[in-house]
Every structure is written in structure tokens, then in C-alpha cells.
C-alpha positions as CSV (number, residue, x, y, z in Angstrom):
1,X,33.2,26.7,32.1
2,X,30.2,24.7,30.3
3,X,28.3,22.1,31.2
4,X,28.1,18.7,29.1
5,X,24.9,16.9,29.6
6,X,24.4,13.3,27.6
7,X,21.0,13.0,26.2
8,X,19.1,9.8,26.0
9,X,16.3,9.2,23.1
10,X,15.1,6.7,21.1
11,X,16.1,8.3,18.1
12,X,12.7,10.2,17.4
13,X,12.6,12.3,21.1
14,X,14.1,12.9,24.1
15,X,13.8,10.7,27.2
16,X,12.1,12.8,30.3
17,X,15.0,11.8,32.4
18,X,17.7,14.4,30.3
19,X,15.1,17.1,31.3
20,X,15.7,16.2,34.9
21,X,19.2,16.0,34.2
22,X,19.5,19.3,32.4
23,X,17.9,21.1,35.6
24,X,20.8,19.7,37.6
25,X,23.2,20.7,35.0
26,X,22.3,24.5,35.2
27,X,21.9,24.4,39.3
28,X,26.1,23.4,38.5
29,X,26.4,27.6,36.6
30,X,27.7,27.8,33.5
31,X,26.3,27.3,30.1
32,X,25.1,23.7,29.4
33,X,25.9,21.8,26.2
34,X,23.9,18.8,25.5
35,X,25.0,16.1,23.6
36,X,22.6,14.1,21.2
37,X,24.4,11.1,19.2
38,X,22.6,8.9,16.7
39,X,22.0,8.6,13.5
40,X,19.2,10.8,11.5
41,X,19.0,12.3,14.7
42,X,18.1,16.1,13.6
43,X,14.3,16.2,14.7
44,X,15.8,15.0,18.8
45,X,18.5,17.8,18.1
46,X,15.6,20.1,17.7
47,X,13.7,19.4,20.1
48,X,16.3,19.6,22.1
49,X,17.5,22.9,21.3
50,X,13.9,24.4,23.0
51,X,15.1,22.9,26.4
52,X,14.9,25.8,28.8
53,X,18.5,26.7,30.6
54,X,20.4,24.5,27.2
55,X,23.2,27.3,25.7
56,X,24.2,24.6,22.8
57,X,23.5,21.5,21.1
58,X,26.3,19.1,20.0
59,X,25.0,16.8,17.4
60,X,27.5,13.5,16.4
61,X,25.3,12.2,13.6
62,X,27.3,9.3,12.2
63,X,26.2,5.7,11.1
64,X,28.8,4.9,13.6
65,X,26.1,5.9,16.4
66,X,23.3,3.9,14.7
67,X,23.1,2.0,17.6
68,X,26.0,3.4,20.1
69,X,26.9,1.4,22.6
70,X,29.4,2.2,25.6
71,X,32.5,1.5,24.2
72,X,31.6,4.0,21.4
73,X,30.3,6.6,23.1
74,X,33.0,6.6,25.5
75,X,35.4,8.4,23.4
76,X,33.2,10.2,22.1
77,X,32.5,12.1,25.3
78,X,36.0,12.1,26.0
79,X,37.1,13.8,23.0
80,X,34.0,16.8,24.0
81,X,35.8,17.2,27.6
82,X,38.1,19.7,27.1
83,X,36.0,22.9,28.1
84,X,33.8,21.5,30.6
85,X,33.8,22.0,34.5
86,X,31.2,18.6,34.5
87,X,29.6,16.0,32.4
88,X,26.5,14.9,33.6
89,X,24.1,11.8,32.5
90,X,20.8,10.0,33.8
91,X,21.7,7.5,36.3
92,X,19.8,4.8,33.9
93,X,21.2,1.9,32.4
94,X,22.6,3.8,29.2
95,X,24.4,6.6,32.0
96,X,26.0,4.3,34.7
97,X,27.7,2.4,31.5
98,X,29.1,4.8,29.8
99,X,30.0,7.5,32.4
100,X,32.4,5.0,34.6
101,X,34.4,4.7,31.5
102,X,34.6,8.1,30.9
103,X,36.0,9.0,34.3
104,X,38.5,6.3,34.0
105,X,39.8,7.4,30.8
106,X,40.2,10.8,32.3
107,X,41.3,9.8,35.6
108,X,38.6,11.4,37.8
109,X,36.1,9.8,39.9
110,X,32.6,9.9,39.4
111,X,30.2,11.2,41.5
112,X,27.4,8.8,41.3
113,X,23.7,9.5,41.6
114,X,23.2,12.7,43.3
115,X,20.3,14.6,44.5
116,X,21.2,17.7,45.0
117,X,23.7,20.7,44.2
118,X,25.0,22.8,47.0
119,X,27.7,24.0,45.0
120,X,30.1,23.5,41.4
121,X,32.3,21.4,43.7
122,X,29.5,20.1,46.1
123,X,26.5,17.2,46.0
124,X,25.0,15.0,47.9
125,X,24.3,11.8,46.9
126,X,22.6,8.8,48.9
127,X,24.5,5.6,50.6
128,X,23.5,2.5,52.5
129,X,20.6,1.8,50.3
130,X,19.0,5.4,51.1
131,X,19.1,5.2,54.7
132,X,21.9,7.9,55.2
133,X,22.7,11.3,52.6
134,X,26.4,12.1,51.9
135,X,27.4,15.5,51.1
136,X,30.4,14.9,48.9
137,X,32.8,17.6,47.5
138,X,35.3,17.0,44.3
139,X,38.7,18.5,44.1
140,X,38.9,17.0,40.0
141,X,38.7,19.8,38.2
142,X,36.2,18.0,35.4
143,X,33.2,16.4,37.4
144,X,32.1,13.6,36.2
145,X,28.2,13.0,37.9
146,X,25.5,10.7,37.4
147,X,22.1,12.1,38.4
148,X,19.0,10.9,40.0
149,X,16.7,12.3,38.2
150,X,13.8,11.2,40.6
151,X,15.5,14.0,42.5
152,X,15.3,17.2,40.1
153,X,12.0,18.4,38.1
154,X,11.8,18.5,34.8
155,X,13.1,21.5,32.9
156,X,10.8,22.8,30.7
157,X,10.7,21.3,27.8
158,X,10.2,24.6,25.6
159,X,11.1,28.2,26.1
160,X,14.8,27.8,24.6
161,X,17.0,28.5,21.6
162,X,19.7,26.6,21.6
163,X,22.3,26.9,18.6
164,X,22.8,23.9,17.2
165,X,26.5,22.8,16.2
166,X,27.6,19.1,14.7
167,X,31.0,17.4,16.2
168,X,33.0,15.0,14.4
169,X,32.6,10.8,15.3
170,X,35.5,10.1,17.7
171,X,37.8,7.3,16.5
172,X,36.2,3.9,17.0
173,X,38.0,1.4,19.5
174,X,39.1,-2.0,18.3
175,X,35.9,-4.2,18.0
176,X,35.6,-5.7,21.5
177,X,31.8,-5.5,21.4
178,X,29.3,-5.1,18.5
179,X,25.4,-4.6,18.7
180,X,23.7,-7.8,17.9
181,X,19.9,-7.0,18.2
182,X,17.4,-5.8,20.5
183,X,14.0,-6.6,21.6
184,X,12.2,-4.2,23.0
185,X,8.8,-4.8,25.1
186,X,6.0,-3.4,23.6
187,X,3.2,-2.0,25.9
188,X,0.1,0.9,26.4
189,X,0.8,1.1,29.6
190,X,3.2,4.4,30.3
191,X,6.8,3.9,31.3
192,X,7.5,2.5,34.0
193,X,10.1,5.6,35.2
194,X,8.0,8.2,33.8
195,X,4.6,7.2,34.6
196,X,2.2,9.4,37.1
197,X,0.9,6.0,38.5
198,X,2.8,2.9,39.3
199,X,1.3,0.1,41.3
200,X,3.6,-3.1,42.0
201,X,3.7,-6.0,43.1
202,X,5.9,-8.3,45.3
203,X,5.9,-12.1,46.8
204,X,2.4,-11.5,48.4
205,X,0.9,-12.1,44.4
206,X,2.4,-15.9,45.0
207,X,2.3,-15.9,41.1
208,X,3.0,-14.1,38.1
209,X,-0.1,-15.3,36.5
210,X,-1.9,-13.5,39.7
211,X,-0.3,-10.1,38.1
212,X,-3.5,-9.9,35.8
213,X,-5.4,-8.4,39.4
214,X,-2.5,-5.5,39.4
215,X,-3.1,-5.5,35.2
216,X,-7.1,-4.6,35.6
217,X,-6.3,-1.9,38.5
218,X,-3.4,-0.3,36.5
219,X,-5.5,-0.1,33.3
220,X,-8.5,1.4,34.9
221,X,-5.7,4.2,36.3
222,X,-3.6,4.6,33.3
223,X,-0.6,3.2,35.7
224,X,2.3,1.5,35.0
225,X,3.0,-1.8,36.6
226,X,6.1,-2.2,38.6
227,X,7.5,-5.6,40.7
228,X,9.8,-5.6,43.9
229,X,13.2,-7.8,43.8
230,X,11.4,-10.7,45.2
231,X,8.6,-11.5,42.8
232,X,11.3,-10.9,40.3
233,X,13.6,-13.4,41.1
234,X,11.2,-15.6,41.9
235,X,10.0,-15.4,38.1
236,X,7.1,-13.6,38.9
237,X,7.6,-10.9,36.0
238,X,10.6,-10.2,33.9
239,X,13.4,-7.8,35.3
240,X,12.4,-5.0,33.3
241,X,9.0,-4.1,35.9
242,X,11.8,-4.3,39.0
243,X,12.0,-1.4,41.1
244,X,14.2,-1.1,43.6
245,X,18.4,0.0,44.4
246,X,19.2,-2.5,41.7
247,X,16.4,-1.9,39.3
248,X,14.3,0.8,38.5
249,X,14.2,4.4,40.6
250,X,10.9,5.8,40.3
251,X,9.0,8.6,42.2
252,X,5.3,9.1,40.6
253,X,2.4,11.0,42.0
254,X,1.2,8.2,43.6
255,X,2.6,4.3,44.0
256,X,1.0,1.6,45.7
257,X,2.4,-1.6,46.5
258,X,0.6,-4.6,46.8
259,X,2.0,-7.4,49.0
260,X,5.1,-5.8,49.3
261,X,6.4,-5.9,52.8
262,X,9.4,-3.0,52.1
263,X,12.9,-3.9,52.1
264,X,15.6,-1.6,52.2
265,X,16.1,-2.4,49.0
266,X,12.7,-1.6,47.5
267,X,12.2,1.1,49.3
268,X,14.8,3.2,48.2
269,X,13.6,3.1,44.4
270,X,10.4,4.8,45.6
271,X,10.0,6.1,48.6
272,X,10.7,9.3,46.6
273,X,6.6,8.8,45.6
274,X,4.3,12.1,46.5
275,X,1.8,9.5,47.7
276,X,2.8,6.2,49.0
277,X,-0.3,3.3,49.6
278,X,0.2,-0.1,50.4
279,X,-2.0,-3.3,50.8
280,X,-0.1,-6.0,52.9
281,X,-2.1,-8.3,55.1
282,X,0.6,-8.2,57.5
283,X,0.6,-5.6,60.0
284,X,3.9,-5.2,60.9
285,X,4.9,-5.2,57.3
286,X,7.9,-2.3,56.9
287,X,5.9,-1.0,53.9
288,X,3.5,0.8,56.3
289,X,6.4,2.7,57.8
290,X,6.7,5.0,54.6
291,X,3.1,4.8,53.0
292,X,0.8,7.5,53.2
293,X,-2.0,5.0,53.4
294,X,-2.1,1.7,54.4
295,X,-4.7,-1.0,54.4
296,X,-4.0,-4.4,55.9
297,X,-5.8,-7.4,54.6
298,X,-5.7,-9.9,51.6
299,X,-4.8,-8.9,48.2
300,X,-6.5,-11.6,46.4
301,X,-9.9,-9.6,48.3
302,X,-8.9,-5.8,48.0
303,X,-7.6,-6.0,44.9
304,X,-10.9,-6.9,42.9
305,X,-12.9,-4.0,45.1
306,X,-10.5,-1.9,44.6
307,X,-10.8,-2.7,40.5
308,X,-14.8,-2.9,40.7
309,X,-14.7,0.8,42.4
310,X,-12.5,2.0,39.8
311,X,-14.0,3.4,36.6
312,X,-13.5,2.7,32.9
313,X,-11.3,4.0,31.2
């Protein structure tokens, strides 16, 4: 039985996370499908057909997908089940909407978020915030499995030659939603969940103007700039930068936090990170648990060495 992997682009190429995802989807056995939808979507369908491990690309091209939102992908998905042991997606925003209505319409649960495959049937996935790994196992004969894709490398990216077949647009539901606009932040700086640097910032900055100091020190890396919970909701930086259980899962080469003191539920968006470093002028901080590296003393001090030893880009 195939595989059905969702793919996420931005209409021009493919997100890194379906490369995580498509590893996971071949640990499962089987051949793996992926599905692109969109509209003028042939050069992501392409590019996707040179994914290592991918057997077959299903292409819904339709204006209907211009700019698909859940309720129309849904059905779309549902109407590809038949033939599949699993459907997988990235556990981002775009996969934990549209896969929970998937699984209802076909009566299954989802298995949310795993990080591993011990079997077809068996995962394991994390609970309380990342302090405790469940090893689940599904009796539903289609899987339906959102993946952490911190958790799985990358598959590679060329190497394949995937056929490439086109699937009709499922039947649209009754208008309950319609897409409105977007605006989309604009930035050098890499993404924030693909990024080989991330440095963030929590409570300790006291400001979001004082985000500039994290700004000159991410710049000088080629980082990306992430935020914990609390300088978010204190309006620090928009919700976007959050990582955390509830925002952002990330796991770069290396991630330093800056006056973040490490709850729970920071921690479990990237203590994932091959290197962990942390600057918190309090030494009994929970941050210095999990870091690598820690150095205790004031921000507002370390921060500008730590930019004036860094060279120019």
C-alpha cells in the first residue's frame, strides 16, 4: 500500500519541511505519492518529482487551489485516500489544519506529531510538553500522521524520477470560508524553521525596541531571529518569531537564547538544537539545564561584545 504525503510550497518550490516529511513517509514501506495542489504549479511538481524515495507525483492544478485553504483541501485528500496505508503532512500550520479534518471525515484518529517510526502501525510521538515519549500503535487501517519534521533529515532533494500524474479538483464544499488576503512578512533574514542559526529572545530584552541588539548579532551570523511565549505576549515581537509548543518547532545547528529563562514550553520547540547557548543573568535560570554553553550575566553587556567580536558579513 502507498504512501500519501501533502506537500507545502509557495507555489514556485517546495517547503524543506515535505523533505523531512517524505523521509518519514518511506521509513512507513511502500511507495510514496506526494501531493502538490495549486495553481500553475508545474515547475513545484517537478521539482518534486527529483525527491529521493517519491514513486509518484499527484498534481491537482485547478484555479480552485489558487489559494487552497482547509476546507478545500480537505476533500481533496479524501477523495486520494483510497489506496493508501497513511497520509502524512508537516506538523506546521497548513498540516495540523487540514489533516484533523481529514481524519474525521474518514473516521480515524490522527496520530499527531511523531518522531519516529518503529513500524507501519507504530510511532512515537511526544506528550506533556516534551517531557515524556509515547510509543503509540494504530489499529485504523489508513493512518492519518502529522510529522515533526525537526525529527527526520531531509531527504535528498535530487536523485529521483518520479512520474508525474494530474487528479481531478474534488467537489468544492458550500462556501463557509473564502480567502480574503494575505500579508506576508518580508525579510533577508532566513526562515525562521529552516534556518542553520536562530538566536531569540525572551522577557529579559524588557522591550521590543531592545530586539535591534539580537538584530545586529543575527545579521553578522546569517541567523534567524526567534522570540519565547513571553516577550510575545507581552508585545515584544509579533507571533510569527514565537517558538515554543504553541509556536514554532525548530532544531538548527546552533540556537542561543538570550534572557530566556526555559519554560517547559519553550523548551520543547528547541531543545532539539545540535548546539544549545544561553545568556541569562540568572543562575538558576532552567535554560542552563539544556544548553551546551551557558554564560550568566547581563544581556544589555554581552550582547554588544558578543556583536563587536563578530565579523562582517
Amino acid at each position: 500500500m502507498s504512501v500519501l504525503v501533502l506537500a507545502e510550497h509557495d507555489g514556485r518550490a517546495l517547503k524543506p519541511a515535505t523533505l523531512n516529511t517524505a523521509t518519514a513517509a518511506v521509513r512507513l514501506g511502500g511507495p510514496v505519492n506526494l501531493l502538490v495542489v495549486g495553481q500553475g504549479v508545474g515547475a513545484v511538481a517537478e521539482a518534486a518529482a527529483q525527491i529521493a524515495g517519491v514513486a509518484k507525483v499527484l498534481v491537482a492544478d485547478d484555479a480552485a487551489y489558487a489559494h487552497p485553504l482547509a476546507e478545500v483541501l480537505a476533500p481533496l485528500v479524501v477523495s486520494l485516500a483510497d489506496g493508501h496505508a497513511a497520509i502524512l503532512a508537516p506538523a506546521t500550520t497548513t498540516g495540523k489544519n487540514v489533516l484533523p479534518r481529514v481524519a474525521a471525515v474518514l473516521d480515524v484518529q490522527q496520530i499527531s506529531e511523531i518522531t519516529a517510526v518503529l513500524s507501519a502501525d507504530t510511532f512515537v510521538r511526544p506528550i506533556y510538553a516534551g517531557n515524556a515519549l509515547a510509543t503509540v500503535q494504530s489499529k485504523d487501517a489508513l493512518k492519518v500522521i502529522t510529522v515533526r519534521t525537526t525529527a527526520f533529515d531531509a531527504a535528498p532533494a535530487t536523485g529521483g524520477a518520479a512520474e508525474i500524474v494530474t487528479v481531478s479538483a474534488a467537489a468544492a464544499p458550500s462556501a463557509v470560508s473564502a480567502f480574503v488576503g494575505q500579508e506576508l512578512a518580508v525579510s533577508e533574514r532566513p526562515d525562521l524553521t529552516a534556518a542553520r542559526i536562530v538566536i531569540s529572545g525572551g522577557r529579559g530584552m524588557q522591550s521590543g525596541d531592545n530586539f535591534h541588539l539580537l538584530e545586529k548579532v543575527a545579521d553578522k551570523l546569517g541567523a534567524a531571529v526567534g522570540a519565547s511565549r513571553a516577550a510575545v505576549d507581552a508585545g515584544f515581537v509579533s507571533n510569527d518569531l514565537q517558538v515554543g509548543q504553541t509556536g514554532k518547532i525548530v532544531a538548527p545547528e546552533l540556537y542561543i537564547a538570550v534572557g530566556i529563562s526555559g519554560a517547559i514550553q519553550h523548551l520543547a520547540g528547541m531543545k532539539d538544537s545540535k548546539v544549545i547557548v544561553a545568556i541569562n543573568k540568572d543562575e538558576e535560570a532552567p535554560i542552563f539545564q539544556v544548553a551546551d554553553y551557558g554564560l550568566v550575566g547581563d544581556l544589555f553587556v554581552e550582547l554588544p561584545k558578543l556583536s563587536a567580536a563578530l565579523p562582517s558579513p
